[in-house]
C-alpha positions as CSV (number, residue, x, y, z in Angstrom):
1,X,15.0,6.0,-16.3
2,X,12.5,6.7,-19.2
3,X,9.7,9.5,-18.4
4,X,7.2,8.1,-16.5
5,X,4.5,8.0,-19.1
6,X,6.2,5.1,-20.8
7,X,7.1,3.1,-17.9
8,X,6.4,-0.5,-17.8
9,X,3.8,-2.1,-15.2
10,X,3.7,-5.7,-13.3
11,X,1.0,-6.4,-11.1
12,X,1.0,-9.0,-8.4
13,X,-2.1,-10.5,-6.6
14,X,-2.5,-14.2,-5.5
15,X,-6.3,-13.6,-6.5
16,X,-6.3,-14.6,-10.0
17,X,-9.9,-12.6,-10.4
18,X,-8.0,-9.4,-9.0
19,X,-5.2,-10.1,-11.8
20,X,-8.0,-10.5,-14.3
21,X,-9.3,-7.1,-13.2
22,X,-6.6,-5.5,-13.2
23,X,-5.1,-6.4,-16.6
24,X,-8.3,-5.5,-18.2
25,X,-8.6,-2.1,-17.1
26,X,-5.2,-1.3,-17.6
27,X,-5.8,-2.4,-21.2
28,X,-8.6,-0.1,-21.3
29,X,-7.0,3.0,-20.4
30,X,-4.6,1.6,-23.7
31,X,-1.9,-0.2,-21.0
32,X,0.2,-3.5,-21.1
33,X,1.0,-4.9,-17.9
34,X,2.7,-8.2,-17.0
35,X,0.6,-9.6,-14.3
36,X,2.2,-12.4,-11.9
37,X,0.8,-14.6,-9.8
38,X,2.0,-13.4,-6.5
39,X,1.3,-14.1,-2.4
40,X,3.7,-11.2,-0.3
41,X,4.1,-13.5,2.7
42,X,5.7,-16.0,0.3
43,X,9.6,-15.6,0.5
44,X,9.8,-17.8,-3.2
45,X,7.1,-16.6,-4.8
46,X,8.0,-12.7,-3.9
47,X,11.6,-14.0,-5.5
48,X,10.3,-15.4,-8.4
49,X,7.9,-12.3,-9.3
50,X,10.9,-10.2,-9.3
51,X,12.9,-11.8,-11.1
52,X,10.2,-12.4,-14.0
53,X,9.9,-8.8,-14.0
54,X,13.7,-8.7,-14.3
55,X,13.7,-11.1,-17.3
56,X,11.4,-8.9,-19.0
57,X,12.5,-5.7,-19.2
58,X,15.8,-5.9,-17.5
59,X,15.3,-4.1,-14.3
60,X,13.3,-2.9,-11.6
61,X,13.1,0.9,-11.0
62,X,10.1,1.6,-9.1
63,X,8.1,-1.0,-6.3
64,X,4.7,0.4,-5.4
65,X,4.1,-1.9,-2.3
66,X,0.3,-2.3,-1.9
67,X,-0.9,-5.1,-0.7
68,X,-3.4,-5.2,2.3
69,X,-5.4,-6.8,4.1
70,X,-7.5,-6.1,6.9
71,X,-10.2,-6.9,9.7
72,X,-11.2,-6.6,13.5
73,X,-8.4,-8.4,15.7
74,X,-10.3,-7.6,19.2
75,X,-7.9,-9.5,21.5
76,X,-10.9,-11.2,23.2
77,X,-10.5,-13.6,20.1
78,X,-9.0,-16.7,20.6
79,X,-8.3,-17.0,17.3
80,X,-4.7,-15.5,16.3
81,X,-5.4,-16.4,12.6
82,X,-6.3,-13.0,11.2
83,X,-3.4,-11.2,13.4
84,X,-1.2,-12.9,11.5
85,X,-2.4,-12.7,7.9
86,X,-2.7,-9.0,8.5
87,X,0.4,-8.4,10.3
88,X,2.2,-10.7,7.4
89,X,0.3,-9.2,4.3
90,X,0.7,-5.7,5.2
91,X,4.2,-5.5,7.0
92,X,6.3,-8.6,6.4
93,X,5.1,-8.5,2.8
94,X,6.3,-4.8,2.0
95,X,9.6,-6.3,3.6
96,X,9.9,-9.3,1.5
97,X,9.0,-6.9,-1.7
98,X,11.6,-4.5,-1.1
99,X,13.7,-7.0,-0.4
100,X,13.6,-8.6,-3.5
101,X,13.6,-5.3,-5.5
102,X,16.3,-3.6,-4.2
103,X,18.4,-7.1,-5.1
104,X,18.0,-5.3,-8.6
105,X,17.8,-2.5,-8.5
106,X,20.3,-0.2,-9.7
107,X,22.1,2.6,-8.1
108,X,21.9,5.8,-8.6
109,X,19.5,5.5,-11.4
110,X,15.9,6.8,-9.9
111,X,15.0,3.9,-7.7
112,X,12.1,4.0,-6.0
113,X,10.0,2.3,-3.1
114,X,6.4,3.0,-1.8
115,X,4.7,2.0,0.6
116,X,0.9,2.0,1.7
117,X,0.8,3.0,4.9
118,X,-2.6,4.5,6.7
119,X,-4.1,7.2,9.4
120,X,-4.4,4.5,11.0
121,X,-0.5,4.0,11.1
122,X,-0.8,7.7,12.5
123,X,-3.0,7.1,15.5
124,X,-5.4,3.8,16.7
125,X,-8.7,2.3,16.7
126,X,-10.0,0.2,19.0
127,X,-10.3,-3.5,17.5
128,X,-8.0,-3.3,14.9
129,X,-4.6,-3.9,16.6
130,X,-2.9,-5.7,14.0
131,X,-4.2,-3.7,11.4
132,X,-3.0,-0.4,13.1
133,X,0.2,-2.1,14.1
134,X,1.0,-3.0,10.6
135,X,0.6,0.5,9.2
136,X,2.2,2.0,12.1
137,X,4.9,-0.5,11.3
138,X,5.3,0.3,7.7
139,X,6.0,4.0,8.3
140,X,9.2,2.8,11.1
141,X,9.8,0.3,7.9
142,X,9.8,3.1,5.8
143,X,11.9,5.9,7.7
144,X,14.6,3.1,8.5
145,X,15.0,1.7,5.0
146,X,15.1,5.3,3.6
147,X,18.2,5.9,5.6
148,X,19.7,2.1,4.5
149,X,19.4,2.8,1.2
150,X,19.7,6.7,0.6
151,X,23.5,6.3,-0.8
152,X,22.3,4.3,-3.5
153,X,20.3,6.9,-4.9
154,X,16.5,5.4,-4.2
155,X,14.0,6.6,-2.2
156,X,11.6,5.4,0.0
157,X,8.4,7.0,1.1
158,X,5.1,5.9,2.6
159,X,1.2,6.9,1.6
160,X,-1.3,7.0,4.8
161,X,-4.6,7.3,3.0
162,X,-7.8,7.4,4.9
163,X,-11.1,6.0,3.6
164,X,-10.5,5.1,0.4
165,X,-13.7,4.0,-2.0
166,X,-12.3,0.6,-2.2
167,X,-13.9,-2.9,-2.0
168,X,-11.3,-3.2,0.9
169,X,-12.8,-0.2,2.2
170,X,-16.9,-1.5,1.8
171,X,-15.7,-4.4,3.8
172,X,-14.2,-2.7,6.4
173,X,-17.1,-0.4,6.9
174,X,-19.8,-3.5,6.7
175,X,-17.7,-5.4,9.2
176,X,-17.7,-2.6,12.0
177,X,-20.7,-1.9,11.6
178,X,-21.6,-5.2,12.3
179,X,-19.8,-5.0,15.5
180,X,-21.4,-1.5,16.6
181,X,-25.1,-3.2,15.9
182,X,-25.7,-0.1,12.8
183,X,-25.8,-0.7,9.4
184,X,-23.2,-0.1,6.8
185,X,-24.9,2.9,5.4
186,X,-25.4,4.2,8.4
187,X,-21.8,4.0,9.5
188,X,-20.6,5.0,6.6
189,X,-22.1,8.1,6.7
190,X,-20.7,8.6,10.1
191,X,-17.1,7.9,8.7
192,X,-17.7,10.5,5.9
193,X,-18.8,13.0,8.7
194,X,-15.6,12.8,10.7
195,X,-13.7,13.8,7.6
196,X,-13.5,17.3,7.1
197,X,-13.7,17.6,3.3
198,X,-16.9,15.1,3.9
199,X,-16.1,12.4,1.3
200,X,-14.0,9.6,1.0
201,X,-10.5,9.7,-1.2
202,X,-10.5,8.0,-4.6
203,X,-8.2,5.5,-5.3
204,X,-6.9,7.6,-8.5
205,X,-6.6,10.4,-6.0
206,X,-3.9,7.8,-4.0
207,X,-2.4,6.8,-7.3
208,X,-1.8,10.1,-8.7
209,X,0.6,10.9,-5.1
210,X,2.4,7.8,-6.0
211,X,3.1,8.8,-9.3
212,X,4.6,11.9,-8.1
213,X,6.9,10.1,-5.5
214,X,7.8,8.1,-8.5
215,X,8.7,10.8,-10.6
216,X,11.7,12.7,-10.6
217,X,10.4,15.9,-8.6
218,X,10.2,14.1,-5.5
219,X,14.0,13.5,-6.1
220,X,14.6,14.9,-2.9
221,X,11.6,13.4,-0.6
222,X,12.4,10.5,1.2
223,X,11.6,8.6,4.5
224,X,8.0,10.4,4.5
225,X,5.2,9.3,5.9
226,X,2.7,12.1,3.1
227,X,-1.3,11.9,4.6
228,X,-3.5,11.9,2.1
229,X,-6.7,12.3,4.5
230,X,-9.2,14.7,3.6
231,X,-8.0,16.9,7.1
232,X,-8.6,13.6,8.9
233,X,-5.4,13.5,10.7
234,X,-5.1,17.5,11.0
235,X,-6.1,17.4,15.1
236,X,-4.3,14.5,15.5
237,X,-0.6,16.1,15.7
238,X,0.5,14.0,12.7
């Protein structure tokens, strides 16, 4: 595989305003990318995502598998509609993706898969069952595909971030606080508290780790689960 510097990007979103976004600031920063309309929990569409990227430049070498979604599941709802888009978007989705990608992908030539796990695939939080059982999920995803693929020569490693300065993120923080009766600023700076470093992780902070997963010095990493927590998860035996 070329250095990673010159590597070519696809994006996938089935929010056409995230595409938008995301295109655009890649072209910023002086970056092409290929963005494709794409919804994870779609078998076809995950298909024909990966195989545009194919007919494009050829092959697939690296699958950064980040798509989320989240919100409270509290199992006094009698709704089951959010359990599933969150257990399907986060879990069945980074199946379906690898999948697809390791269809194509070549052996023995620096394959790699990522996955977005969380701390709170490393312990729980009450209210957020599906969203905790997801990430949980992706790490046992993660460690079991790492072995299933390991004598092809690709790797397979998982991210657990905690608070991340995302719009995800804003939601998430606006919603519980909602639930506890506080406001979002308010619980926010509670959050920030219980992390040891006292802020929240950037996003570029996340995408630099997965760059070096990417890269060919984490040849020899794979089926981790790497925290990137601020000291969050440091009590919690993970």
């Amino acid at each position: 595989m070329p250095a990673l510097a010159r590597a070519r990007v696809a994006i996938g979103s089935r929010n056409p305003v995230h595409l938008k976004e995301g295109s655009e600031a890649a072209r910023a920063a002086g970056h092409a990318v290929l963005a494709l309309q794409l919804d994870v929990t779609d078998p076809a569409s995950v298909r024909s995502a990966v195989d545009a990227v194919v007919s494009r430049d050829g092959r697939i070498d690296i699958l950064v598998n980040n798509a989320g979604a989240s919100g409270r599941t509290p199992l006094t709802d009698p709704d089951d509609a959010r359990w599933h888009a969150i257990i399907q978007t986060n879990l069945t989705g980074a199946y379906l993706c690898s999948k697809q990608a390791l269809r194509v992908m070549k052996d023995g030539e620096h394959g790699r898969i990522i996955n977005l796990s969380s701390v709170l695939g490393r312990f729980g939080v009450p209210g957020y069952a599906a969203y905790c059982a997801a990430k949980h999920g992706i790490i046992g995803f993660t460690k079991a595909l790492a072995l299933e693929v390991a004598s092809r020569g690709i790797t397979v490693n998982a991210i657990c971030p905690s608070w991340v300065d995302t719009d995800m993120a804003r939601q998430g923080i606006a919603e519980t606080a909602a639930g506890l009766g506080v406001s979002a600023e308010e619980f926010r700076r509670h959050a920030v508290k219980a992390i040891p470093i006292q802020r929240m992780i950037e996003a570029s902070e996340v995408g630099d780790l997965a760059v070096y997963l990417a890269s060919s010095r984490a040849a020899a990493m794979t089926g981790q689960a790497l925290n990137i927590c601020g000291g969050a998860t440091a009590g919690a035996g993970s």
